[in-house]
TORVEXBA-819412 format. One line per field, with one value per residue: x negated, y negated, z negated of N, C-alpha, C in turn. Coordinates in Angstrom, 1 decimal, decimal comma. Each point is the difference from the previous one (the first is absolute). Layout:
<pts>
n.c1 = X_...
n.c2 = Y_...
n.c3 = Z_...
ca.c1 = X_...
ca.c2 = Y_...
ca.c3 = Z_...
c.c1 = X_...
c.c2 = Y_...
c.c3 = Z_...
</pts>
This chain:
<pts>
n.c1 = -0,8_-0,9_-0,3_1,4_-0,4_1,2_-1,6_0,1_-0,1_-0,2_-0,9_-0,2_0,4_-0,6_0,7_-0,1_0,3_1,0_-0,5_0,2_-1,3_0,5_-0,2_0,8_-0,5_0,7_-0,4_0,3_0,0_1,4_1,0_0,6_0,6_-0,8_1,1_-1,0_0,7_-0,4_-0,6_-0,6_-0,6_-0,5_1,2_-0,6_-1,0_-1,3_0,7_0,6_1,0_-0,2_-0,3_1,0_-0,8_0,8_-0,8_1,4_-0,4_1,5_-0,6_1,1_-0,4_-0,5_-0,6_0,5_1,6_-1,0_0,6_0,1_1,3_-0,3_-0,7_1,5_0,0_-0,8_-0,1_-0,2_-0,4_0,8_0,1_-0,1_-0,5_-0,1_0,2_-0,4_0,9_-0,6_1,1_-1,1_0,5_-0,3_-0,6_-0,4_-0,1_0,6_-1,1_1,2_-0,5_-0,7_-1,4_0,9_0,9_0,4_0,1_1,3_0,2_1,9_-0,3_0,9_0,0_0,0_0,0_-0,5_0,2_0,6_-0,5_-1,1_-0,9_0,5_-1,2_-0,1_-0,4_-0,3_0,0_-1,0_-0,4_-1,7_-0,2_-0,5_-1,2_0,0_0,1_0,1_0,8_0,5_-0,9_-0,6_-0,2_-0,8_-0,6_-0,6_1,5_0,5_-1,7_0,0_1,1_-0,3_-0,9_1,3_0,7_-1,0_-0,3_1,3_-0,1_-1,3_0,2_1,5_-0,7_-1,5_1,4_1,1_-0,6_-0,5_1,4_-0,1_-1,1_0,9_0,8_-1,5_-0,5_1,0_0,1_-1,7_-0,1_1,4_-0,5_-1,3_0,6_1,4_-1,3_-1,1_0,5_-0,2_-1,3_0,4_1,5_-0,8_-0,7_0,9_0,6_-1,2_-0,8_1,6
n.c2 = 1,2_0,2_1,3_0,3_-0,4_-0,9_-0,4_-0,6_-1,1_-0,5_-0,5_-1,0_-1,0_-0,6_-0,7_0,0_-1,1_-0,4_0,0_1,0_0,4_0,4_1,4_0,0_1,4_0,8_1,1_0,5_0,9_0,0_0,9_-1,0_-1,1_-1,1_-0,6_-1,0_0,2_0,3_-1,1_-0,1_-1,2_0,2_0,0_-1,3_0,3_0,1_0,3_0,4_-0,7_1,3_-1,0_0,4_0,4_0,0_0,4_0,8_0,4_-0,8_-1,3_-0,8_1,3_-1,0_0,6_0,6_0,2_0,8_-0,7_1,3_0,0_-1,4_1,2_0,5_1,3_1,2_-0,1_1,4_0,1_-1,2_-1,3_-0,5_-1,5_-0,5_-1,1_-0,3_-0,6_0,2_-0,6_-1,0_-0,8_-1,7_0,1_0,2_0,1_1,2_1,2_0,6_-0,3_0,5_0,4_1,2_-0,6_0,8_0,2_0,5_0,9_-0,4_1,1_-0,1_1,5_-0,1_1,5_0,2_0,7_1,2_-0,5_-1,1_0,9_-0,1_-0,7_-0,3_-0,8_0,1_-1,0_0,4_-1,0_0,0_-1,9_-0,1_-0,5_-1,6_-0,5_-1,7_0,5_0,8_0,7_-0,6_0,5_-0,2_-0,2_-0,3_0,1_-0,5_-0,6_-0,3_0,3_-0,1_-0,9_-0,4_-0,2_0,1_-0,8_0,1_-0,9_-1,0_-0,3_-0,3_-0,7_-0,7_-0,4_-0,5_-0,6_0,2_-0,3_-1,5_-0,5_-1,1_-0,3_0,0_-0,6_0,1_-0,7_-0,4_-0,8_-0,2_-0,5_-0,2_-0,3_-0,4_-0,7_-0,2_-0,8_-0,8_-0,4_0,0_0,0_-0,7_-0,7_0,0_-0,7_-0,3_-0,7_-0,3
n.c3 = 0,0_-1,4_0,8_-0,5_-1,2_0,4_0,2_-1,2_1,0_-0,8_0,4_-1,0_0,9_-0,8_0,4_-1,4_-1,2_0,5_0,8_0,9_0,9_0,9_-0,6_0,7_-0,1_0,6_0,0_0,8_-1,1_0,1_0,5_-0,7_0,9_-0,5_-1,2_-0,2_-0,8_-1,2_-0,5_-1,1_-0,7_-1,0_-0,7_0,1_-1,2_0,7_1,1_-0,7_0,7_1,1_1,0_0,5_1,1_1,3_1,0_1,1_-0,5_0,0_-0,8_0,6_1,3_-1,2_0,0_-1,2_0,6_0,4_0,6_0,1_1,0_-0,5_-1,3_-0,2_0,2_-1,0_1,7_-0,3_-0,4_-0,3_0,5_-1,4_0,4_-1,6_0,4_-1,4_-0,9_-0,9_-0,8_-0,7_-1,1_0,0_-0,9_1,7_-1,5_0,4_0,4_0,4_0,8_-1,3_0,5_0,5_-0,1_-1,2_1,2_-0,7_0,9_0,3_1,0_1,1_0,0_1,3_-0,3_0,7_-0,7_-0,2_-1,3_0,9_-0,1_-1,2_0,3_-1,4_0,5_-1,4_-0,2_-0,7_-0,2_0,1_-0,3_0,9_-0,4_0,0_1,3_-1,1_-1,4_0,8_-0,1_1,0_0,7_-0,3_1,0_-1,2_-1,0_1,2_0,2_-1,2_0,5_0,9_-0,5_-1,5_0,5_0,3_-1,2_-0,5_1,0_-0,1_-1,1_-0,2_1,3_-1,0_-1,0_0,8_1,2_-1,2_0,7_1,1_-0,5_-1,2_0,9_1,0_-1,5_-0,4_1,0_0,5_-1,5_0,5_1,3_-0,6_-1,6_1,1_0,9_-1,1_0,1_1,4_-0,5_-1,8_0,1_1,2_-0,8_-0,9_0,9_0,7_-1,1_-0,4
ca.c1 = 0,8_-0,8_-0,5_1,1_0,3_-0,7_-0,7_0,2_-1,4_0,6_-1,0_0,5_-1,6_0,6_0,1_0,6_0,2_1,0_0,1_-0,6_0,6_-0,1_-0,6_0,5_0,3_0,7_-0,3_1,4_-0,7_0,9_0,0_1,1_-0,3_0,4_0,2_-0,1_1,2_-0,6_-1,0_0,2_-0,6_0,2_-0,8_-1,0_0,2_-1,0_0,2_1,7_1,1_-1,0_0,9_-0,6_0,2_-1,0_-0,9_1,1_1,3_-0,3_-0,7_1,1_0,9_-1,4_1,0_-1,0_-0,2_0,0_0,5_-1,3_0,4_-0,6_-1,2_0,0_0,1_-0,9_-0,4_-0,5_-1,5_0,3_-0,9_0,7_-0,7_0,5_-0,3_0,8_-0,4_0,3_0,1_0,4_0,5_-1,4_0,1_-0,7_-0,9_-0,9_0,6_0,5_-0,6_-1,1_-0,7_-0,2_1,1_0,9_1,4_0,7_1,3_0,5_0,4_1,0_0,3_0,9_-0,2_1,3_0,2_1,0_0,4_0,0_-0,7_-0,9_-0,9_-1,1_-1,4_-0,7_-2,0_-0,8_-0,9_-0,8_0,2_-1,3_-0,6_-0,2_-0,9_-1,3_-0,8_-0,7_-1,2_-0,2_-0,9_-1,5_-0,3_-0,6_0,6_0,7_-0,9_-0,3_1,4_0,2_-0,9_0,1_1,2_-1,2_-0,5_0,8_0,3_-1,2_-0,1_0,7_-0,4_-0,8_1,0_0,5_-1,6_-0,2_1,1_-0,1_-1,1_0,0_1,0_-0,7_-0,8_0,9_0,9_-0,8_-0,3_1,1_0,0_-1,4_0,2_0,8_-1,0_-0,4_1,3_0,6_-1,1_-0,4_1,4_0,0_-1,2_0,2_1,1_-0,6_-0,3_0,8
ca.c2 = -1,2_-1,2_-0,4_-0,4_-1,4_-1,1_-0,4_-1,2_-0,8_-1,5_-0,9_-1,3_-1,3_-1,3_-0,9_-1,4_-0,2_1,0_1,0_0,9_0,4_1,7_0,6_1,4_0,5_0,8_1,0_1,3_1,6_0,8_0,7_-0,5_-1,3_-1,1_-1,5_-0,5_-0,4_-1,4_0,1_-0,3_-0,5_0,5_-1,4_0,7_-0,7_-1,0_-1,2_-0,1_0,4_-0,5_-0,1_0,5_-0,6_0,6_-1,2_-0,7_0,0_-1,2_0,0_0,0_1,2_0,7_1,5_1,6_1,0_-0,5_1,0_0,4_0,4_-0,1_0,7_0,8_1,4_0,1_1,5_0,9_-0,4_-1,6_-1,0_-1,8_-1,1_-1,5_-0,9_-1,2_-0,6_0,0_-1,3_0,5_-1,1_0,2_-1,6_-0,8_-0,2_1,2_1,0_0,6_1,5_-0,1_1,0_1,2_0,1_1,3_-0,3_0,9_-0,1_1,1_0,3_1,2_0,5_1,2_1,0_0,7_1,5_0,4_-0,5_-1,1_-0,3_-1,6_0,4_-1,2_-0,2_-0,6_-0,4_-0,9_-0,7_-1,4_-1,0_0,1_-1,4_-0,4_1,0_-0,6_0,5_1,6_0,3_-0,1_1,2_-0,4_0,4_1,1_0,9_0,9_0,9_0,6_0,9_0,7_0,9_1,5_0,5_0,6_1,0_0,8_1,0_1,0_0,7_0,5_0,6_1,1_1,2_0,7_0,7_0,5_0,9_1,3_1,1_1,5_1,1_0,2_0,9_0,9_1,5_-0,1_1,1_0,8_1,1_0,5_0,5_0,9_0,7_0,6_0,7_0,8_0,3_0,8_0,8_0,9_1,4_1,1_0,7_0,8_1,1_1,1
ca.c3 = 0,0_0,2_1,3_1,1_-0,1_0,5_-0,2_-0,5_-0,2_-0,6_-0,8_-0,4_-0,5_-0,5_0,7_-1,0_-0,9_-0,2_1,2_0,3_1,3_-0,7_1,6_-0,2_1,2_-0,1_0,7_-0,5_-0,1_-0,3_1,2_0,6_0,4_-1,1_0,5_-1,4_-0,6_-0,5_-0,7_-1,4_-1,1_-1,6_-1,0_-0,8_-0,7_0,1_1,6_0,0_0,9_1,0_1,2_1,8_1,1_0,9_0,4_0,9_-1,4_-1,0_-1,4_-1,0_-0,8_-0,4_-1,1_-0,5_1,2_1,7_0,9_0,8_0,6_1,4_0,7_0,9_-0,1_0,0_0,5_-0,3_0,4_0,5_-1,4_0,6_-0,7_-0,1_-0,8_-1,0_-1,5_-1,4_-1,0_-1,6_-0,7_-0,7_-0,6_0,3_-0,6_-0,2_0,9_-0,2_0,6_0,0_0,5_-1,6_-0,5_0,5_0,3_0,6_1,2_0,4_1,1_0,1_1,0_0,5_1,0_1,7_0,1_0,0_-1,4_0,0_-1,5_-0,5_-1,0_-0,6_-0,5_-0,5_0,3_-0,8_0,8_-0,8_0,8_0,6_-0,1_1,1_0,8_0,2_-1,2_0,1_0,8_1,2_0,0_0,8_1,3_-0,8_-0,5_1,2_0,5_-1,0_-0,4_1,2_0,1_-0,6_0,8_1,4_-0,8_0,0_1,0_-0,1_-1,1_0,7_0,7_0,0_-0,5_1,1_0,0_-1,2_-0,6_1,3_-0,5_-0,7_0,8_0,6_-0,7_-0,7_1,3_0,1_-1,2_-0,6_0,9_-0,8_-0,3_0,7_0,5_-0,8_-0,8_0,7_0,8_-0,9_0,2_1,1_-0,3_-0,6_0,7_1,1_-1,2_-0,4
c.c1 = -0,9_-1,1_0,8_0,5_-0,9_-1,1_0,2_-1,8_0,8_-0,8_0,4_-1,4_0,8_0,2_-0,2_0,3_1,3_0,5_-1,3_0,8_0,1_0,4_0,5_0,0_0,2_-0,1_0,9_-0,9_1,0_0,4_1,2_0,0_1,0_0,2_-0,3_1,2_-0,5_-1,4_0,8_-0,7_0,3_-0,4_-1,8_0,2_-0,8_0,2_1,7_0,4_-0,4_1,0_-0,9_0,7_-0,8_0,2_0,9_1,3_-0,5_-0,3_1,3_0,8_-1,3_1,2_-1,5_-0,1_0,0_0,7_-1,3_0,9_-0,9_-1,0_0,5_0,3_-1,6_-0,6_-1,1_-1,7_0,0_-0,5_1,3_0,0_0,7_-0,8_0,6_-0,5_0,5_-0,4_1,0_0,3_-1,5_0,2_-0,9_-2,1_-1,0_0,9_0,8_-0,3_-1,1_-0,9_-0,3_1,2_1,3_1,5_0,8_0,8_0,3_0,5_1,1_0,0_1,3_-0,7_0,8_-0,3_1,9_0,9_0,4_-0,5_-0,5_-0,8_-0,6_-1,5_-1,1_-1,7_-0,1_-1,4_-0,2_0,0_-1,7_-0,7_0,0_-1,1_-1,3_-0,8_-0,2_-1,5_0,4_-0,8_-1,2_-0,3_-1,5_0,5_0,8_-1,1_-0,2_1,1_-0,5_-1,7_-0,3_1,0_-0,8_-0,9_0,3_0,7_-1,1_0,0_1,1_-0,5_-0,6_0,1_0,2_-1,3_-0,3_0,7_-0,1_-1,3_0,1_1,4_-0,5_-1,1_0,9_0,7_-1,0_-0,6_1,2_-0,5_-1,0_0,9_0,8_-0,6_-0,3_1,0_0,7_-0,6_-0,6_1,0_-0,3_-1,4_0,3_1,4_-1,0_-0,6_0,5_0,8
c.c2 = -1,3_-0,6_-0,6_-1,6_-1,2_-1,0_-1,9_-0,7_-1,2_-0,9_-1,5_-0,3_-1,2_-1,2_-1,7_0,6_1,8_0,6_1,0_0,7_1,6_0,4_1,3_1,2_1,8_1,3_0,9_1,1_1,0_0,4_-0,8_-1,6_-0,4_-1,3_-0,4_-1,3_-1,5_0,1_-0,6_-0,3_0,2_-1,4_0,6_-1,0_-1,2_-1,0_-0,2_0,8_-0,5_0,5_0,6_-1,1_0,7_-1,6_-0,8_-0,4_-1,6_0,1_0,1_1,0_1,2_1,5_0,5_1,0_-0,5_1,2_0,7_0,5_-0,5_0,5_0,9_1,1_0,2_1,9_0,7_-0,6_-1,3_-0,7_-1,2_-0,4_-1,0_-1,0_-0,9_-0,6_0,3_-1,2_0,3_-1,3_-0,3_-1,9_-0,9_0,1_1,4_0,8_0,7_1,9_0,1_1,5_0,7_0,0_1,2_-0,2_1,2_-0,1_1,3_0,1_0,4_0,0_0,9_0,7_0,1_1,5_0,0_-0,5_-1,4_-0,7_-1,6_0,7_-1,3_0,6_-0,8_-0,5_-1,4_-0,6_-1,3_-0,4_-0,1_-1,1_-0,6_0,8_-0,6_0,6_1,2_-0,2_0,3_1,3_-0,7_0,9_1,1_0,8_0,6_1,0_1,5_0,9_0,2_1,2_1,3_0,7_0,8_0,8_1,1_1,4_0,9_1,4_1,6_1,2_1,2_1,0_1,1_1,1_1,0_0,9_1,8_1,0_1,2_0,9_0,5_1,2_0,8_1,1_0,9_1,8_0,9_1,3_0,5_1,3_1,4_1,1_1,1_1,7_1,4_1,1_1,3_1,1_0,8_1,1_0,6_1,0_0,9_1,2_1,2_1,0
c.c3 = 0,0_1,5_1,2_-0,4_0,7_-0,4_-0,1_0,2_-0,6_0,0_-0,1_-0,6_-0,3_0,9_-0,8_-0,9_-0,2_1,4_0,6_1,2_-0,1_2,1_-0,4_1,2_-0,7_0,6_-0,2_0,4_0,5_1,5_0,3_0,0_-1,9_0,7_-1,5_-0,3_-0,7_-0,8_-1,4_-0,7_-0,9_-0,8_-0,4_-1,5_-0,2_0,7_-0,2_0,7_1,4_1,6_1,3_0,8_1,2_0,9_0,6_-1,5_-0,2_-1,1_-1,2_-0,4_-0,4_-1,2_-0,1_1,1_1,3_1,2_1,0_1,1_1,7_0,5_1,4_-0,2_0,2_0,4_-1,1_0,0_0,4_-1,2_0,7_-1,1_0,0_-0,7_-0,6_-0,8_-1,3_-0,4_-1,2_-0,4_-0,4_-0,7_0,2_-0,2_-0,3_1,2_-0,5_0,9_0,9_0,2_-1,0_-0,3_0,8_0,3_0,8_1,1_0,3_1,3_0,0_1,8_0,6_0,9_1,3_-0,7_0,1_-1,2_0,2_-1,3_-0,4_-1,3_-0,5_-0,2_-0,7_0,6_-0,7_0,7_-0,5_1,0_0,4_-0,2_1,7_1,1_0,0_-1,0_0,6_0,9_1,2_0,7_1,5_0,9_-0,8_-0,1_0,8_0,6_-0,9_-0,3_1,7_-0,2_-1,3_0,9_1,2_-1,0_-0,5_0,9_0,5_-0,6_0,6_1,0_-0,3_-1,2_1,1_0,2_-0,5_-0,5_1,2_0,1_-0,7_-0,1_1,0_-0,6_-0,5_1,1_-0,1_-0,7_-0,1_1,4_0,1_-0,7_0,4_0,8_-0,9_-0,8_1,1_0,8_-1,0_0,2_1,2_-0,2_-0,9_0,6_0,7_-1,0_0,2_1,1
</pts>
């Protein structure tokens, strides 16, 4: 069951004081097409009482739930992506959602099987630091992950290799042996 459920990426980066953009995209594992129904914010208790919005949605019908109907129906092995905002109430003077901070959502779905199933699904998810506070990755560090990644495959290789030798040395000794063996059975068959 748990390999047939649909795959949640959420990620929300802070936008301000009391908003945050969020990126949603959706994978269906299951053998039958989903339409995602809505999304759901959970009060939190650090940030309050916090609003959606997708990007074509006006600001003034901000809700806890967002309609996800315009993703679409979602084929077997399909992905579909949205984009939006989370906003929270903030007094101006401190953030209200802020990087680190734990925030819940509820999915609901419907299956196309034969039931016409609606399923909820829970996901929890930290708000990610700006993309200026995360590390950048350097034309070093990209050389340096391509060349353990060659290293590694080296290695690999000359596993493999090594592997084939000694299934090589082992047929090898097993028909030594068979020889031997068969070769002692037929002189004492002649013996006798």
């Amino acid at each position: 069951m748990q390999e047939k459920q649909p795959v949640f990426d959420l990620q929300i980066i802070p936008r301000g004081a009391s908003a945050a953009a969020f990126a949603l995209s959706i994978l269906n594992r299951s053998e039958t097409n989903i339409v995602p129904l809505s999304m759901r914010v959970e009060h939190s208790f650090e940030a309050g009482e916090l609003y959606l919005s997708a990007r074509q949605q006006s600001l003034d019908k901000l809700s806890s739930t967002l309609d996800l109907q315009s993703m679409g129906s979602i084929a077997p092995k399909g992905t579909a992506k949205l984009d939006g905002v989370l906003a929270g109430a903030t007094d101006g003077k401190s953030d209200s959602l802020t990087p680190g901070l734990e925030l819940h959502f509820a999915f609901t779905l419907r299956y196309g099987d034969q039931k016409d199933t609606i399923q909820k699904i829970d996901v929890v998810r930290n708000i990610l630091p700006p993309v200026t506070d995360r590390p950048r990755p350097t034309p070093e560090m990209f050389l340096a992950v391509v060349e353990e990644a060659k290293r590694q495959g080296q290695h690999k290789e000359r596993l493999y290799f090594f592997g084939q030798i000694a299934v090589v040395v082992a047929v090898a000794a097993v028909s030594l042996v068979l020889f031997f063996v068969l070769r002692r059975l037929r002189d004492k068959r002649d013996d006798t």
